[in-house]
Structure formats: structure tokens, C-alpha cells
N, C-alpha and C positions, 0 to 999 in steps of 0.2 A: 776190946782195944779202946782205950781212950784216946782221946783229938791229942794231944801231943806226939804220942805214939803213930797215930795217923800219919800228922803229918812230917813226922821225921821220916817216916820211909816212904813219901808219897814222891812220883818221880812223871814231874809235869813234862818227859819229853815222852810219855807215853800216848799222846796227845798232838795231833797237829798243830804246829804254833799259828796263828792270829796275829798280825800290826791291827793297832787303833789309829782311825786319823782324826782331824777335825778339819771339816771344811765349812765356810759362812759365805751366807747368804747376805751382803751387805747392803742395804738399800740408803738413798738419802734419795733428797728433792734438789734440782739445780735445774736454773735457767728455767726453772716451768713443767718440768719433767721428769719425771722417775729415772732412776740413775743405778746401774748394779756395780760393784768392785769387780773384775775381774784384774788377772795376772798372763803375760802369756809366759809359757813356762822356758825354762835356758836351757832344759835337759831331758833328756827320753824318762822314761815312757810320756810321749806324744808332744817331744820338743817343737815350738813353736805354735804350739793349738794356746788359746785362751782357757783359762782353768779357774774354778775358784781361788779364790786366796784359803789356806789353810797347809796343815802337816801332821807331823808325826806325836803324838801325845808322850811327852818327857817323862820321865818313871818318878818326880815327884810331884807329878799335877796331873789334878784333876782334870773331867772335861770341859766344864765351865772357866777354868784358870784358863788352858790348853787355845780356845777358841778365841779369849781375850786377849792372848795374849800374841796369836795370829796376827786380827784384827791390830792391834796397836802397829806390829810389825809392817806392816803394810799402810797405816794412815800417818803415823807418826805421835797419834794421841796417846795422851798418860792422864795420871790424876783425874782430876774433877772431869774433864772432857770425856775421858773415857767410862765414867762409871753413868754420865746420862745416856750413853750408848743403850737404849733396850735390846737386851740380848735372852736369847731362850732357844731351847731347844727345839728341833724340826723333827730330822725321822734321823733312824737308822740304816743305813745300805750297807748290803753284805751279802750282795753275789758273788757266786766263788770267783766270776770271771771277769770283776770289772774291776782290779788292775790286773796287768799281765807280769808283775814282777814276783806277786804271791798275795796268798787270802789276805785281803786288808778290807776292815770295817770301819768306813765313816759313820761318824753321828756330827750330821750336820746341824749348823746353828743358825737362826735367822734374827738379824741386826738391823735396824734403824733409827736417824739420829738425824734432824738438821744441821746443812751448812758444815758436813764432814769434808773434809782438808781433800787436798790433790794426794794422790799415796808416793809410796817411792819405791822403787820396787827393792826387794831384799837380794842376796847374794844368789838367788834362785830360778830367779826372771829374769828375764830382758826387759818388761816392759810390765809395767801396771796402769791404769787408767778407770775413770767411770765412763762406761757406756748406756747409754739411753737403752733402755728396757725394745724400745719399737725395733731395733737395732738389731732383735739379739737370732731372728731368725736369719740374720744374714753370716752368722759366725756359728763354724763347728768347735764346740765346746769339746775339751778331751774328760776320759772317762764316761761317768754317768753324770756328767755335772749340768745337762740341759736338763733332765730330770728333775736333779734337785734345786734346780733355780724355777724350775714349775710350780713345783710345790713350796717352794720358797713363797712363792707370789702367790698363790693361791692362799696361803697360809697368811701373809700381809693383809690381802685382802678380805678376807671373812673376817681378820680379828677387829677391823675397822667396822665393822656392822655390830656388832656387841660388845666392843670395848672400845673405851675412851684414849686409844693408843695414836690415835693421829697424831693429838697435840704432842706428841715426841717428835714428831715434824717439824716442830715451832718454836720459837724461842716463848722465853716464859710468859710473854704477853705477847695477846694476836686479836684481830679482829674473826667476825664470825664468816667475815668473806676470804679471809687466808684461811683457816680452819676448810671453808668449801672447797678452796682450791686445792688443799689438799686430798679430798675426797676425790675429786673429779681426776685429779693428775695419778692419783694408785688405782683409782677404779677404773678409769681410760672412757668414762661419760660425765656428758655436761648436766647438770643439777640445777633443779630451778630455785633461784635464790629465796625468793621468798619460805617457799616452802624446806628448804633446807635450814632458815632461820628460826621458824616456828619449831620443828623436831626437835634442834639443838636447843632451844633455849624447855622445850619441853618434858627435857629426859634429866629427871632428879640428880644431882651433882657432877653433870658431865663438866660444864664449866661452868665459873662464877664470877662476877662482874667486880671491873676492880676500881671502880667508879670515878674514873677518867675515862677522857676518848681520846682521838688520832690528833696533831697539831693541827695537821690541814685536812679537806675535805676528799672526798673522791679526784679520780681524773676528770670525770666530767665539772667539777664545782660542785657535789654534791653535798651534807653535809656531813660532819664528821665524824666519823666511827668509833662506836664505843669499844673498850679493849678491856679483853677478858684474859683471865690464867687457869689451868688445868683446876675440874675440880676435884672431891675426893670418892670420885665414883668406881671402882673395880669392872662393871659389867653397867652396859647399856638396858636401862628398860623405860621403852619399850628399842629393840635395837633400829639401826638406822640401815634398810634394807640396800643393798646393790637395787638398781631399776631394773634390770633382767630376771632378777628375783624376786621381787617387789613385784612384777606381773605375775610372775607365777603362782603367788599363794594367795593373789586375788580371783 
């Protein structure tokens, strides 16, 4: 039998049907603080629980289209804004039992962007908002979606030790003490600056000096800070360890 032949008499409801969803992990930085998208949701299954933002993948997009285009739903971003968005794939979840409406498999996506907008919530919410990460043990999350905002942050956090992804934190120029604050506020420990400035400027094309500094000086009077842009490094060598892990392989 040849594939045409196949598949004209192939009959996919011999088969349990599957939904695909996409659900994101959306991080930014605000006020000082790690910040995640949540939705609470307008309608069962688990009306009025907090949920990711995400849905149903539409029959002519992909899953990368599918999650962006979530995202935009939810932030209000398009164009340019949207494509500095870092976006990538996390995992896939696909217990038979985690919705109760029928087998649905998420592949979720994990997002981060400085200085992403206030969302608005779509015809599907009541309510969208950024809540501070410290927050999030006080909120039951519906589905498996504390799950996958674990691994969401887990996943943030390790890529910060071997890639140069912070600076997506930052606008295109930054000093090397916003760059730390961004360490310390995804990592949730304080970093001794000196030493976080030697590493940084030590690890071949993380960042590159744009040779100007700050107009004015520190809060204290100090003097003025030189400001840097992403450089063209893919991967951290040598990487820049978490301190909990930094103990341990010492």
C-alpha cells in the first residue's frame, strides 16, 4: 500500500482525540521585584482560581505563533515590543487528569521582557494582573499551573547562570549594578558587588562597553557609572553560579 492509499482510508477517530493548549510563563521585573502574568479565570473548569494566561492552539498555528500570540492577548504588545519578548519552550504536561473537561496537553512557554505593560484581561477573565513571585504561595493556582510556574522559575533561573539572558531584563543600555539587581531579584539573594563585577566583566562577550557612563553619579555621590549593551555571547564561560550552588561544587 502506498502513503496516499494510507492515508485515504486512515480514520483518526480510531484514536482518542487530544486538545493542545499553550500556556506562559510570563516574567518581568517591576518595582524591584520578580513579577509572574496571571489571569483569574470568568468560567469552570475552576472559575475564579488564578490560572496562567494561555488556550487552545487554532488549526493554522503553530505552537510558538499559538503562545505569542496568548501573550500579546493578554499584554496588549505587538510589533517590535513583542518580538524582544524572549520566548521558548518549557515542558510538556499531559496527565490524563489535569483538566477535567477531556485529555488536554499543554506545552508550556516561558517569557521574559523588561518593563511589560499592565495586561487587560480578554473576554475570558475577570481579572488579569502581575503578582510578585513571594506572593504566589498564598494563591491556589487551577490546574497544574503551580507546577508549571515552578519549573517556569526554575527554568529562569539556571538559564541566568550560563546565558547571557538577563540583559533581556534591561533596556539596551544598563549599568553593571542593574544587570546585578537583576540577578539578585530572579535569584532571591543578595550578590557581593565587587565580586559580581569582576565575573561580569570576566566572561568573554557577555557584555560590551559602550563607552559613555551615567549623567549623574550614584545615590550616595558616587561616581558615575559606565553603561554597557548586550554582548554577542550565546552561553556563559565560565557561568555565573547561583550562591547555593556556588557552595556546593566548592
Amino acid at each position: 500500500m502506498n502513503e496516499q492509499d494510507f492515508l485515504a482510508g486512515y480514520d483518526p477517530s480510531a484514536y482518542p482525540s487530544t486538545a493542545i493548549t499553550v500556556d506562559v510563563v510570563a516574567l518581568t521585573i517591576r518595582e524591584g521585584a520578580l513579577h509572574l502574568l496571571l489571569i483569574r479565570r470568568g468560567q469552570p473548569p475552576y472559575q475564579g482560581h488564578w490560572a496562567l494566561p494561555g488556550g487552545f492552539i487554532q488549526p493554522d498555528e503553530d505552537l510558538t505563533t499559538g503562545a505569542r500570540r496568548e501573550l500579546a492577548e493578554e499584554t496588549g504588545l505587538g510589533g517590535d515590543r513583542l518580538r524582544r519578548v524572549h520566548l521558548e519552550q518549557l515542558a510538556s504536561y499531559g496527565a490524563p487528569d489535569r483538566d477535567p473537561r477531556m485529555r488536554i496537553v499543554s506545552v508550556a512557554h516561558l517569557a521574559f521582557a523588561p518593563d511589560l505593560p499592565d495586561p487587560v484581561a480578554d473576554s475570558d477573565a475577570d481579572e488579569a494582573g502581575w503578582l510578585p513571585v513571594t506572593a504566589l504561595p498564598s494563591r491556589q493556582l487551577a490546574f497544574d499551573h503551580a507546577r508549571i510556574v515552578d519549573d517556569g522559575l526554575e527554568r529562569a533561573r539556571s538559564k541566568l547562570e550560563y546565558t547571557p539572558l538577563a540583559t533581556r531584563f534591561l533596556g539596551p543600555e544598563f549599568t553593571i549594578a542593574e544587570l546585578r539587581g537583576v540577578y539578585e531579584t530572579v535569584w532571591g539573594h543578595p550578590l557581593h558587588a565587587g565580586n559580581f563585577h569582576r565575573k561580569v566583566l570576566s566572561v568573554p562577550g557577555f557584555v560590551e562597553s559602550t563607552g559613555v557612563s551615567t549623567e549623574r553619579g550614584g545615590a550616595r555621590g558616587g561616581p558615575r557609572a559606565r553603561l554597557y549593551r548586550a554582548g554577542d555571547a550565546r552561553l556563559l564561560h565560565p557561568a555565573l553560579l547561583r550562591p547555593a550552588r556556588e557552595e556546593t561544587i566548592r
